[in-house]
C-alpha positions in Angstrom: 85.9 80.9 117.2 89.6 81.0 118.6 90.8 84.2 120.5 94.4 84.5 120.7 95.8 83.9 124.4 97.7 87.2 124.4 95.8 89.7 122.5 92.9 89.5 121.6 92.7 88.8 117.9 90.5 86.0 116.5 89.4 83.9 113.1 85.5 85.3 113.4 86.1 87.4 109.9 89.8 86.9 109.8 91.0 83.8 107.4 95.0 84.8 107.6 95.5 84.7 111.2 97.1 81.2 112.3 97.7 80.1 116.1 100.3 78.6 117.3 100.3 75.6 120.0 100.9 77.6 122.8 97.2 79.5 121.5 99.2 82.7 120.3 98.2 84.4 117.0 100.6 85.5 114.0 99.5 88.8 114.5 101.4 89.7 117.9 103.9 86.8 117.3 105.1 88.8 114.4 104.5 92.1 115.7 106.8 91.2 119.1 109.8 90.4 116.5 108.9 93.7 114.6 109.2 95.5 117.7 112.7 96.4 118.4 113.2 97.2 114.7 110.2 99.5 114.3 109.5 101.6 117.9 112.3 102.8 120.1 110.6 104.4 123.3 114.2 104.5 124.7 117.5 107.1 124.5 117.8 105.6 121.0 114.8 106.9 119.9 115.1 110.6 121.5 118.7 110.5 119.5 116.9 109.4 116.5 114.3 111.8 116.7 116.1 114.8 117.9 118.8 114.1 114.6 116.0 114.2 112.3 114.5 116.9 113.3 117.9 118.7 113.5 118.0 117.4 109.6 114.4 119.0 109.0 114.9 122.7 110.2 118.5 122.7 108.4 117.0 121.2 105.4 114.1 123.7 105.9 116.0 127.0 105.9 115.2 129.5 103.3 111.8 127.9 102.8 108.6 129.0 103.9 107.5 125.8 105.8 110.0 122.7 106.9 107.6 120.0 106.6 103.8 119.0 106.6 101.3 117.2 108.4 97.9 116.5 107.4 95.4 116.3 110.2 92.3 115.0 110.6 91.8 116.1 114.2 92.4 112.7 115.5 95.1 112.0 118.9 98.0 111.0 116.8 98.6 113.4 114.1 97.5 116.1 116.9 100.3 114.9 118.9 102.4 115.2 115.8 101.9 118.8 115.3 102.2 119.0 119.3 106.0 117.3 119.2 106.3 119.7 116.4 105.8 122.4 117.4 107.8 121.4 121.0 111.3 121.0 118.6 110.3 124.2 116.6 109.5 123.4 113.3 107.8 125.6 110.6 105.1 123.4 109.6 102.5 123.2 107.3 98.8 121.4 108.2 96.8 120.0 105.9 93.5 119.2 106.3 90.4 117.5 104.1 87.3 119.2 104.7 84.9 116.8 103.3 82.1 117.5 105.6 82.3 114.6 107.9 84.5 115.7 110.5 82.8 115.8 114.4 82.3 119.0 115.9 84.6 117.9 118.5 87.7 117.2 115.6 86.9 120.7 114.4 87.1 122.3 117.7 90.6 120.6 118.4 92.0 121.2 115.1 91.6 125.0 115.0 92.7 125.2 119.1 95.6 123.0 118.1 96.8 124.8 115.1 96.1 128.3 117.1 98.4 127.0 119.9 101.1 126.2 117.8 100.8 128.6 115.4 100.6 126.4 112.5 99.0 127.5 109.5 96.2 125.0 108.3 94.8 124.3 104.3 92.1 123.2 104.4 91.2 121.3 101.1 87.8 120.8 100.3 87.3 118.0 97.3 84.2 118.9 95.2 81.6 118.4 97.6 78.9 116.8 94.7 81.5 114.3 92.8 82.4 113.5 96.4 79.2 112.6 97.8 78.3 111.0 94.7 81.6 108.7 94.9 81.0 108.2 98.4 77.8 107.2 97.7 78.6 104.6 95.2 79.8 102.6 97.6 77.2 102.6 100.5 75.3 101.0 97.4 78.3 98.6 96.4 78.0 97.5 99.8 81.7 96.6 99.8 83.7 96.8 103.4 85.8 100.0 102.9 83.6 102.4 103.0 86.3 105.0 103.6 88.6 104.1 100.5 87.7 107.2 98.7 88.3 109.4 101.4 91.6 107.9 102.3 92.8 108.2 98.4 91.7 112.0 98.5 93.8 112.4 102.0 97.0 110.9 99.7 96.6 112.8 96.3 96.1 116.5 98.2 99.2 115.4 100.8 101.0 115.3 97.4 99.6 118.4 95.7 100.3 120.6 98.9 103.8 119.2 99.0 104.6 119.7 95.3 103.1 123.0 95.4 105.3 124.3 98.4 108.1 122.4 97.9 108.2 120.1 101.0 110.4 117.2 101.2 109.8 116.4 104.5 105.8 114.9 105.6 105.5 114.0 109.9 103.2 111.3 109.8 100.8 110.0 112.8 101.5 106.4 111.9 102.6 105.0 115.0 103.5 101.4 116.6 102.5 102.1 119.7 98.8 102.2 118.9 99.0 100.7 115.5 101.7 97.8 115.2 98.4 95.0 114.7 95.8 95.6 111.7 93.4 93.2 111.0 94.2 92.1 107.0 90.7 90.6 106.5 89.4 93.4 104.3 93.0 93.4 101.8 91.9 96.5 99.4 94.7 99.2 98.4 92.8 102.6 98.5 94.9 103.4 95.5 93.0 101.2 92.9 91.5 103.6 90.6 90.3 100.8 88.1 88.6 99.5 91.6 87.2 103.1 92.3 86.4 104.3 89.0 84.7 101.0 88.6 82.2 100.8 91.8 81.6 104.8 90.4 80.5 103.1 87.3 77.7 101.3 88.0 76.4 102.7 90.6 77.7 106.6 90.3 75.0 109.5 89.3 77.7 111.7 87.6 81.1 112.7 86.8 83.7 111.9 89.6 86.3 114.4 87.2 86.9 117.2 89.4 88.1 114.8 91.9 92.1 113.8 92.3 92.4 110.2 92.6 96.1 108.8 93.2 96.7 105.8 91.7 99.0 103.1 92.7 101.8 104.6 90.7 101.7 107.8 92.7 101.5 106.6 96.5 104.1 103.6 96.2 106.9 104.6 93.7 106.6 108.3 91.7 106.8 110.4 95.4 109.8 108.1 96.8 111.7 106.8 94.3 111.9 110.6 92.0 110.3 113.6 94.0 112.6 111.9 97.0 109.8 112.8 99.6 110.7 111.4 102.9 107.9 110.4 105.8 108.9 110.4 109.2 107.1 108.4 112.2 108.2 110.3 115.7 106.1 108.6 117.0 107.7 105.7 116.5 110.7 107.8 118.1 109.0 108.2 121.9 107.5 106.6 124.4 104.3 107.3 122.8 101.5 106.4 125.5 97.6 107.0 124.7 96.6 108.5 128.2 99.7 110.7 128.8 99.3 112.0 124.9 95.4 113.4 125.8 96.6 114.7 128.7 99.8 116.8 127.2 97.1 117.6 124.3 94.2 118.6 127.3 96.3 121.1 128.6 98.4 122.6 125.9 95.2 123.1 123.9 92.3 122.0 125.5 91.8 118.6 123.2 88.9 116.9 123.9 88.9 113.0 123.1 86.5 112.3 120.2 85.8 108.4 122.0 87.6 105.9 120.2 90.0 105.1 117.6 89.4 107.2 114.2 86.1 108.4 115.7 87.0 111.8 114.3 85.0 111.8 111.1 81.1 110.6 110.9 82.3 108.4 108.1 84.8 106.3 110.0 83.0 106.2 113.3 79.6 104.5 111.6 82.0 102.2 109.6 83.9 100.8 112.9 80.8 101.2 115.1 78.1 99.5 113.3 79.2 99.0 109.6 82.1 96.3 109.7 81.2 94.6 112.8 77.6 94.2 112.6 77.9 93.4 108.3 81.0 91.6 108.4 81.8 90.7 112.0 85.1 93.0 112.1 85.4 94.9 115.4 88.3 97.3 114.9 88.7 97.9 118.4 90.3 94.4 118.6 93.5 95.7 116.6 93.8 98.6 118.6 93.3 97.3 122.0 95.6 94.0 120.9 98.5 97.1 119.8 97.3 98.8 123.3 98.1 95.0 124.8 101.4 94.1 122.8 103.0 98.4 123.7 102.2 97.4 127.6 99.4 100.4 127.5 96.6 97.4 128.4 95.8 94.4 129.9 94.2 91.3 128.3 91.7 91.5 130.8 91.0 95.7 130.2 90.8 94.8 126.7 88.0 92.1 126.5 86.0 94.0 129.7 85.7 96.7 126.5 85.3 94.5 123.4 82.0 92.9 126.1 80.6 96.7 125.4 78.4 98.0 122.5 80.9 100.0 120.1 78.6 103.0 120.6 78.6 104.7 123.5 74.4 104.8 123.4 71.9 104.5 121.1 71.4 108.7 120.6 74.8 108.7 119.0 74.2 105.5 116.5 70.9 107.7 115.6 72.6 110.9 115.2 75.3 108.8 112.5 72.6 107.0 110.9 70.3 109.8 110.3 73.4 112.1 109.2 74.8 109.6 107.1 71.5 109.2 105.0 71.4 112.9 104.5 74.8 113.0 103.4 74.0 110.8 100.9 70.9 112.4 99.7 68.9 109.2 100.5 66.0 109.9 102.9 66.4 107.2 106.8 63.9 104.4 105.1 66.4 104.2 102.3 69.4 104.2 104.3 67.7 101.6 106.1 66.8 99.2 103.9 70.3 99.4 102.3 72.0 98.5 105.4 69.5 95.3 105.7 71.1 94.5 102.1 73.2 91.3 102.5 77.2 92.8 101.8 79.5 92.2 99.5 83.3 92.1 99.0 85.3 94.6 96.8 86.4 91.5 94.8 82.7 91.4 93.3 84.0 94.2 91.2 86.7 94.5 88.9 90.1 95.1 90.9 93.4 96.1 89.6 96.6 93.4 89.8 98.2 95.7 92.6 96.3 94.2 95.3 98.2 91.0 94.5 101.1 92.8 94.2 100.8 95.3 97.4 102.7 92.7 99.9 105.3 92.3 97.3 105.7 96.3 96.7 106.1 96.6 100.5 109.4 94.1 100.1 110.4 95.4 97.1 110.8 99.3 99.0 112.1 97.7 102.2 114.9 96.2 99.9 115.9 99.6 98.3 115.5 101.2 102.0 
């Protein structure tokens, strides 16, 4: 195994990384010459930010809201709703209640949304079809676990838009934090062939009462003829992990959930134990390397916590396991033997062409701008 010599990516599970002589990786290579195109923690970026804003609220008048966010009660789209609410916007917060979120999440979202006097949906997807889809593929045994939940986020951030008329969607997206991501898994959440066909064969039911965004929909329909416009202002500050809880602590009481997307059961089991233990992907190493690459960590800091277990202790990998398997409506000897299951990849099943095409798509929208 080769770690990179400035973050702290390596080729464990990873085949497109590449090192260069001097023993750095493509990933921060890349990402260093990204960096003054994509994040502006400067005077730049405070102009930026306070002209679209400006743009927003004018855009905005004589409507009920200015923009959305959807939150999940995670640190970045709470600080979105924070900055929000700091230049005075009328937004709208969507949430998906799909009965995975930490007490901890729920506690901060309410407090945050109370603070800032942002009114919250709360969407809940068909709690059976869900499960049921969810389920499908804990017994697929493919990587991304959470690809249904991240296509519902998409399809009711659209429906909410459409149905109030928002243009404008603030996004937690964010360089600072975010600027590496390990490619080794390479499956667009918006492959409904992919998704209807794990739900196939290994589905109980109907997945019908369920809205599913396709490719179509997330890529091209929403920006190229509904003209809806997501803005990053994160990308716009000096966006800085430990000053960002603190602002959060005190405005509104926000407790920190642990670790990077440790706000729902779903996603904490799947970075904890899931991907690194079946597949050998630690997540952490993409968000400390972003932590490394945005000056917010040292090489050093960053390998001291990748030596540590991904879960705090074992009464919390329990506590997931146990609440997993009843989410699923499997009893903890059947949750347990599936995990012992050797794993597959999401190209054992039928896949649609866009996950050739996704790089390509990405070009193809840069071009138009």
């Amino acid at each position: 195994m080769q770690v990179c010599k400035r973050c702290v990516m390596d080729n464990r599970s990873d085949r497109t990384i590449t090192f260069s002589e001097d023993g750095t990786c493509n990933y921060c290579s890349g990402t260093l010459h990204r960096m003054s195109s994509e994040y502006f923690p400067n005077e730049l970026g405070e102009k930026m930010l306070n002209n679209i804003m400006d743009k927003i609220k004018a855009e905005g008048r004589g409507k009920e809201y200015d923009c959305m966010v959807g939150v999940s009660g995670g640190l970045d789209s709470s600080y979105v709703v924070y900055l929000g609410y700091k230049y005075g916007l009328r937004m709208l917060a969507v949430h998906i209640d799909d009965g995975l979120d930490t007490e901890v999440s729920v506690r901060n979202i309410n407090n945050l949304c109370e603070k800032a006097r942002v009114r919250i949906v709360s969407i809940k997807p068909h709690l059976d079809q869900y499960k049921d889809l969810t389920r499908s593929f804990f017994l697929a045994r493919v990587p991304n676990l959470a690809m249904p939940q991240d296509n519902l986020l998409k399809a009711a951030l659209n429906d909410t838009a459409k149905k109030y008329n928002l243009r404008y969607r603030l996004s937690g997206a964010n360089f600072a934090l975010e600027c590496i991501l390990e490619r080794s898994m390479g499956i667009n959440p918006f492959d409904r062939k992919h998704i209807i066909a794990v739900h196939k064969q290994f589905g109980k039911g109907n997945i019908d009462k369920l809205r599913i965004a396709g490719f179509y929909e997330a890529y091209i329909h929403n920006r190229y003829f509904n003209q809806s416009i997501n803005v990053l202002p994160l990308n716009m500050i000096d966006y800085n992990l430990k000053n960002a809880l603190t602002q959060l602590s005190i405005f509104c009481d926000y407790n920190y959930y642990g670790g990077k997307h440790y706000e729902s059961i779903l996603t904490r089991f799947l970075q904890c134990y899931y991907l690194p233990v079946k597949y050998g992907i630690d997540k952490r190493k993409s968000h400390f390397s972003s932590m490394i690459i945005s000056g917010q960590m040292t090489r050093a800091e960053a390998l001291a916590q990748l030596s540590k277990d991904s879960y705090i202790n074992n009464e919390l990998k329990e506590y997931d396991f146990n609440f997993m398997a009843d989410y699923l409506g499997m009893t903890r000897e059947e949750f347990d033997n599936l995990m012992d299951l050797p794993p597959k990849q999401h190209q054992d099943y039928p896949l649609s062409s866009i996950n050739n095409f996704a790089g390509l798509a990405r070009k193809f929208r840069k071009y138009l701008g």
